[in-house]
N, C-alpha and C positions, 0 to 999 in steps of 0.2 A: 463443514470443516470443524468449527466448534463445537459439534456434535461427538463428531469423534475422536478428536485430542480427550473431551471428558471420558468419554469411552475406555479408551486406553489409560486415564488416568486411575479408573475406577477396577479397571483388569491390574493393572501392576498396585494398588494399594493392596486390593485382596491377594494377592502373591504374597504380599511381605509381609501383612497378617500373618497368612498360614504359614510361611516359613516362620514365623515366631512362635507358635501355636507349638508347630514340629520340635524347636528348639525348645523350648519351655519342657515339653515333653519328655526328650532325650533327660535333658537333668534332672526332672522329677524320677526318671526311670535308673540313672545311675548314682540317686540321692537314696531310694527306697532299695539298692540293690540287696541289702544284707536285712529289710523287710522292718517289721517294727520289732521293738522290745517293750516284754509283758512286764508290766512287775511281779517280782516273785516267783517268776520262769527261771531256770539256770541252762535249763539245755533245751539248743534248738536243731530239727533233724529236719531239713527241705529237702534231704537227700534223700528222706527213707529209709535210710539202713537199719533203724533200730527197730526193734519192738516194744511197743504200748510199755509194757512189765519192762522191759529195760530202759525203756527213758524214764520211768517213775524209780528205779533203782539210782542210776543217776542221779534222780536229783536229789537225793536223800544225800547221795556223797557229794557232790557237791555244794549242796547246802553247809556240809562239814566243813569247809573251804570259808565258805563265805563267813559261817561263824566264829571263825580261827582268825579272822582279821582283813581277809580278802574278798571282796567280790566278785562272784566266777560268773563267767560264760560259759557254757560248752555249744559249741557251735559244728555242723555236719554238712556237708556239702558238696555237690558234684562241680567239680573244676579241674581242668585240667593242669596241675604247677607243678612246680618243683619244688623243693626246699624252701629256697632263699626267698620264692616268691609266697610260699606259706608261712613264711615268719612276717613276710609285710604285709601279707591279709590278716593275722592277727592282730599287727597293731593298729592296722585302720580300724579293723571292729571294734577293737577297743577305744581309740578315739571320737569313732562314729557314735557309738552309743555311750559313750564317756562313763564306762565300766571302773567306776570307784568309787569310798565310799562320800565322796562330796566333792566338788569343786576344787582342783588342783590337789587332793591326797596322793595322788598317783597310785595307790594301795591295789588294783585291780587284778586279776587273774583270768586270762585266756585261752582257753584248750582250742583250736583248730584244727579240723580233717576238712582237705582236698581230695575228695574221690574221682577218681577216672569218670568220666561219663561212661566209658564203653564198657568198663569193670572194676564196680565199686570195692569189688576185693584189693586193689591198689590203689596207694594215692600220696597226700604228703601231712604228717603233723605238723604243728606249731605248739610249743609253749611257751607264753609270755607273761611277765608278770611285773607291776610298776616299779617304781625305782624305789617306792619305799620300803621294798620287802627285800633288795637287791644282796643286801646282808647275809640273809638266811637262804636264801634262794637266787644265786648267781647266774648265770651260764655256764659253769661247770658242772652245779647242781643238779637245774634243768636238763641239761643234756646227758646225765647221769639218770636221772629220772627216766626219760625216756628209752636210755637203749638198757638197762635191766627190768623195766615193767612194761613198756608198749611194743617193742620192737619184735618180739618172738610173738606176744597173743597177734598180733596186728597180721604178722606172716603167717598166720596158723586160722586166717580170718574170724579172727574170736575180736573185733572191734569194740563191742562193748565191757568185755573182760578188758582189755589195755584200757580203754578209757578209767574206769570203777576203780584200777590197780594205780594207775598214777596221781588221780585225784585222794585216793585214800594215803599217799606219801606224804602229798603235797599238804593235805591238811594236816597230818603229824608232825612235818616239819614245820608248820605254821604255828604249832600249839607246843612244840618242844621250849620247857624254859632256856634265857638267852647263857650259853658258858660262862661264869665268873672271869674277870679278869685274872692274867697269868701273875701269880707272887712276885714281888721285885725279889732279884735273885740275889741272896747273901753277899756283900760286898767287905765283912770282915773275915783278914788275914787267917790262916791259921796262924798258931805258936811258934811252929817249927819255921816257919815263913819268914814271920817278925823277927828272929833270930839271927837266920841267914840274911837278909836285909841287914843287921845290925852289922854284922864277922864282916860285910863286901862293903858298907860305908870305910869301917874300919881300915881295911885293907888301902881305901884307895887314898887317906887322910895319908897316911904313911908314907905312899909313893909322893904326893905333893909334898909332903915336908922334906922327902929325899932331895928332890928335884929341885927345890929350893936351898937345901944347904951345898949343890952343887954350884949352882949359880955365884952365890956367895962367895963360896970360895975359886970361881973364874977359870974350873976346869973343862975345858971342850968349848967354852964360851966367847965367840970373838967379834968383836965391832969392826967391821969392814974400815977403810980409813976413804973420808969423804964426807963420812955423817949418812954412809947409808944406812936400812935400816938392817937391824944386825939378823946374823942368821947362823944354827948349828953346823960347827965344823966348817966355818969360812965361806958360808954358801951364800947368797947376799938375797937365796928365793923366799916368799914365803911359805907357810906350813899349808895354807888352804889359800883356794880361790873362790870366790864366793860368783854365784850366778843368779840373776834373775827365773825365775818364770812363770807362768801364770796357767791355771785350764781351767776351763769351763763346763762345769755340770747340763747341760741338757735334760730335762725331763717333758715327757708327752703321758698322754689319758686320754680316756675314750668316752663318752656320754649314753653307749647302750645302742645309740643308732633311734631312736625314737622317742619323741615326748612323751609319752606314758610308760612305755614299756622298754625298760631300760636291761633287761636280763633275759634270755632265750636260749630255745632247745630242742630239738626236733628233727625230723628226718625223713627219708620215702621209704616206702614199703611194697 
């Protein structure tokens, strides 16, 4: 009996072993999912799609990226997504391998392709890029970027032409100097302004001094009897009623959707 209670305790430890073993696993397998980063790599192609001569093209432009202030990724891959789910694979890859240029910059830049497994002529971009560059390169930007330079090579399966064509924007507008601030706009009058200003005080100093020597002389002007208070032509109302009220401004903003990558752009093909 005590033989085999040990028995059976020594069959269920090794089960819960291996099930730890398995689980250990699983994480290491969806911790490694997006593989290691080289240094000094920019573009990575598990998918294949490129050729030797166009990933070394690549990374020549994107190297232009990286030395314009941002550190690029370009990253290529068979998965099957959509849009919105290729904007959040690029930000995970960007926080996965913490694509910036140190610790909390957020400065990073992410080019993303989701290929079809069954045909890598279709799939989804992402452009993403940190919140410190969000100024120059928004979400209107981005997504500017992409549907005048990726979106017709990408449908014309020219992949690496749309990649070269966006990253070569994306560095320009990284190295373009920032717009001076707008001139405070002239806040003196003209001549002719100061004038008219002067003729309409004039005008209206006139009408109170009338209005006053009417009073005076107690034409039109009557005190109700009681001690109410008086009113034009016998009317005992007043001229104005005065009302309370109050409103309230409401403002909202948005944080980008993601801790590093606060500005995106992108599309399927």
């Amino acid at each position: 009996m005590r033989l085999a209670r040990l028995a059976r305790r020594t069959v269920l430890a090794s089960a819960a072993a291996a099930v730890a073993v398995l689980g250990l696993g699983a994480t290491a397998a969806l911790a490694d999912d997006w593989g290691q980063r080289v240094p000094g790599q920019h573009v990575y192609d598990p998918a294949g799609a490129l050729t030797p001569a166009q990933v070394s093209d690549l990374e020549r432009s994107a190297a232009a990226v990286d030395q314009a202030g941002a550190p690029t990724v370009v990253y290529v891959r068979r998965k099957d997504a959509d849009d919105a789910t290729t904007r959040q694979d690029a930000r995970a890859l960007m926080d996965t391998w913490a694509v910036e240029s140190s610790a909390g910059r957020k400065d990073g830049f992410v080019l993303l392709l989701n290929l079809k497994p069954a045909d890598i002529r279709h799939g989804s971009t992402a452009l993403v890029i940190g919140s410190a560059h969000a100024d120059r390169l928004d979400d209107g930007r981005l997504q500017g970027i992409y549907d005048a330079t990726m979106r017709s090579r990408l449908a014309a399966g020219d992949l690496a032409g749309a990649v070269s064509a966006a990253l070569l924007v994306v560095a320009r507008d990284m190295s373009a100097p920032e717009a001076p601030p707008s001139p405070a706009p002239d806040q003196t009058p003209p001549a002719g302004a100061v004038a008219a200003s002067l003729l309409g005080l004039g005008a209206i100093a006139a009408v109170i001094l009338g209005f006053g020597l009417l009073i005076a002389r107690g034409g039109g002007w009557n005190r109700p009897p009681g001690g109410g208070r008086p009113g034009y032509g016998g009317s005992d109302s007043s001229f104005f009623t005065d009302s309370g009220a109050s409103s309230t401004y409401t403002g909202g903003g948005g944080d980008g959707g993601a801790s590093s990558g606060s500005s995106s752009g992108g599309g399927s093909f």
